[in-house]
N, C-alpha and C positions, 0 to 999 in steps of 0.2 A: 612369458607367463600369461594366463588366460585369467582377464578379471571380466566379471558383471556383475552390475551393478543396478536392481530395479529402483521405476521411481514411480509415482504415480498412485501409490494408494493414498484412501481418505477412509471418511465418514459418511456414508450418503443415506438418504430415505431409500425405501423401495420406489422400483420403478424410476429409479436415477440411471445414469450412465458415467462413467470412469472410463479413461484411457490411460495402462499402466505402461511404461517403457522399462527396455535395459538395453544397456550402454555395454557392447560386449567386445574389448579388446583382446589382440593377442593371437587369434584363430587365422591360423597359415593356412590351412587347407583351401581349394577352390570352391568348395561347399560343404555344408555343415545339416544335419537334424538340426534345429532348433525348438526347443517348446515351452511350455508353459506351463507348471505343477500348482496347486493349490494344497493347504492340507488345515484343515479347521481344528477347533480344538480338541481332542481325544479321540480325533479318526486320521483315520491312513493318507497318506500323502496319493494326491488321484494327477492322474495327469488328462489337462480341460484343450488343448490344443498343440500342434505341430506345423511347424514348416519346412521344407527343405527346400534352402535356398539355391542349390540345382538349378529348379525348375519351379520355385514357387508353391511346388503344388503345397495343399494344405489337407489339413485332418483333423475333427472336432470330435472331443468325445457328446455323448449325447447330452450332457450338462450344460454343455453351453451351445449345442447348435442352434443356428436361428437366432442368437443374441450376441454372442462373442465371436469376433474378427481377429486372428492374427495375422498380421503383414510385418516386412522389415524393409528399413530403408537402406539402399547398400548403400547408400554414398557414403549414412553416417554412423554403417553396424549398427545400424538401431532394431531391437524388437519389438515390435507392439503388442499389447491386446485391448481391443477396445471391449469392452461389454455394456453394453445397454440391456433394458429392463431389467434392472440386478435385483433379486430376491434375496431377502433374511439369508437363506440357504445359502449363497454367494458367500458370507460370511467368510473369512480362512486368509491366512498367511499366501502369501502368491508370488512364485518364485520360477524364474527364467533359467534355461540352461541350457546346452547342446552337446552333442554327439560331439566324436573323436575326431568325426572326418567322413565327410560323404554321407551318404543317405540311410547309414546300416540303423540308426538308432529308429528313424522313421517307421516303425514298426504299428500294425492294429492289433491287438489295444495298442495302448500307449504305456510303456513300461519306465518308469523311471530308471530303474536296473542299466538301461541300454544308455543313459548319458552321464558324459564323463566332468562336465564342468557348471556349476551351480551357485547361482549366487544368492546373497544373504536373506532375499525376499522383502517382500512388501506388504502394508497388510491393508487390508480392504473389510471393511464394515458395515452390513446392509443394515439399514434397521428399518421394522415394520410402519 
């Protein structure tokens, strides 16, 4: 069974930085989509970043390029995001998940639709 579990959110000023994790057991496959949703309060759940741990490669929507990092540690299934210069806009619930298996969910845009496992979220707080 696939659990994740983020950690990492807070309270911050603008122009702070945050790094959130999830802790993703379970996942057999040799590689996975992994990414990164946010969804604030009374709007659509957006997806801000992608990994596929394949090959590493990565994919930012334009919301957070230039500010937000995702990496993962294989040793310890870890996801990251790191976000520095975080704006009010930042604002939003931020929640980790991953594809079925392999790279299919790794799609541009970034579709939430395409991933199969999701965990509870974390919430993050910019204030002006």
């Amino acid at each position: 069974q696939v659990h994740m579990v983020e950690s990492g959110g807070d309270s911050v000023q603008a122009g702070g930085s945050l790094r959130l994790s999830c802790a993703a057991s379970g996942l057999t496959h040799f590689a996975y989509c992994m990414g990164w949703f946010r969804q604030a309060a009374g709007k659509e759940r957006e997806g801000v970043a992608t990994i596929y741990t394949g090959r590493g490669s990565t994919y930012y929507a334009d919301s957070g390029k230039g500010r937000f990092t995702i990496s993962r540690d294989y040793a310890t299934n870890t996801l990251f995001l790191q976000m520095n210069n975080l704006r009010p806009e930042d604002t939003a619930m931020y929640s980790c998940a991953a594809g079925s298996g392999w790279g299919g969910a790794c799609r541009r845009p970034i579709n939430g639709a395409d991933f199969t496992y999701w965990g509870q979220g974390t919430q993050v707080t910019v204030s002006s």
